[in-house]
C-alpha positions as CSV (number, residue, x, y, z in Angstrom):
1,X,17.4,2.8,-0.5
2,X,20.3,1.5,-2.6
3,X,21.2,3.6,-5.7
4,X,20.3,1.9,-9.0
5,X,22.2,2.4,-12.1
6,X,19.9,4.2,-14.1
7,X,19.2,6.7,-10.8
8,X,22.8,7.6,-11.1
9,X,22.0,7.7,-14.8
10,X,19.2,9.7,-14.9
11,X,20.9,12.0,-12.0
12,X,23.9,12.4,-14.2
13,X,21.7,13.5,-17.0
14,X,20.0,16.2,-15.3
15,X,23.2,17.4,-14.1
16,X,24.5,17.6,-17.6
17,X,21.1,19.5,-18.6
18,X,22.1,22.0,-16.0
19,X,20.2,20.8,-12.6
20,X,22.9,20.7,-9.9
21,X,22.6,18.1,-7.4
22,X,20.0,15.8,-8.9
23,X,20.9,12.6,-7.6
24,X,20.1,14.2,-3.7
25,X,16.7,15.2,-5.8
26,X,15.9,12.3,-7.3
27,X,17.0,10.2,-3.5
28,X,14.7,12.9,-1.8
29,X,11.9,13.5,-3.3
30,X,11.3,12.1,-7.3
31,X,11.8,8.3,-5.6
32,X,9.4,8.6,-2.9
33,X,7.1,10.7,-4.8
34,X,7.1,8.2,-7.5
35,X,6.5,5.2,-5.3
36,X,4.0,6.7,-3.5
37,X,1.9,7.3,-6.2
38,X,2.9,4.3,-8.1
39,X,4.5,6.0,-11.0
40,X,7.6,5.9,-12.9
41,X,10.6,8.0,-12.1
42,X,10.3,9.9,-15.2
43,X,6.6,10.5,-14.9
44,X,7.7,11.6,-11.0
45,X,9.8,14.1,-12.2
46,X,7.7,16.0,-14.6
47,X,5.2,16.1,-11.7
48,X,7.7,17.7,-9.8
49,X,8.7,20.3,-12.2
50,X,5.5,21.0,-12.7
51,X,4.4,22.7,-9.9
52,X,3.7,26.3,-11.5
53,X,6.6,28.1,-9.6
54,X,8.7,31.7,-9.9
55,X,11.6,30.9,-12.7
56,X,14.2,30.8,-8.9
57,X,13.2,27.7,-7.9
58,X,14.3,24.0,-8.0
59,X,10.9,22.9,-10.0
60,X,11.5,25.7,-12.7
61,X,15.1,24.2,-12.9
62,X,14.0,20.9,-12.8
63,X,11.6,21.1,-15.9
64,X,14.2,23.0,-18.3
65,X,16.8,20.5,-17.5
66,X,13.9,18.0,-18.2
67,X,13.5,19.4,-21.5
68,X,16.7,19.6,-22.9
69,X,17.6,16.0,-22.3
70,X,17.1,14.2,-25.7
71,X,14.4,11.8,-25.7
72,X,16.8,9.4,-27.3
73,X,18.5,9.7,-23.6
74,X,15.6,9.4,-21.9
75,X,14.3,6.1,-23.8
76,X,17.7,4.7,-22.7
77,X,17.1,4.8,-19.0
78,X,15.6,2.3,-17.3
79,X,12.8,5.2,-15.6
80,X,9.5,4.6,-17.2
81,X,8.1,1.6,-14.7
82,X,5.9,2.7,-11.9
83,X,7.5,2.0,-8.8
């Protein structure tokens, strides 16, 4: 799978929102995820984090760092077409 733009993007977000190594998330598991249920990357991801975890693992990280990327950020990614 080639690496879009706003993958690297979005990647680089979540690593600024304090989710180390998103990009091999997002690769792994948000992209497939997302395509096999036809949903946007975004919408991937909050599926993802939201998977009712102990506050130690990669979902509980994942939906902080979710939640503290501006939704002005967010908007500006190209994330929010089913894939």
């Amino acid at each position: 799978m080639e690496v879009s733009v706003d993958i690297e993007k979005f990647a680089f977000a979540l690593e600024k929102a304090g989710y180390e190594g998103a990009l091999a998330l997002i690769k792994e598991d948000i992209v497939p995820l997302a395509q096999s249920k036809h949903i946007s990357l975004l919408e991937a991801a909050w599926e993802y984090a939201d998977q009712d975890e102990e506050q130690d693992t990669s979902w509980f990280q994942l939906f902080h760092a979710l939640q503290s990327i501006s939704s002005k950020v967010l908007k500006s990614l190209d994330i929010h077409q089913p894939l």
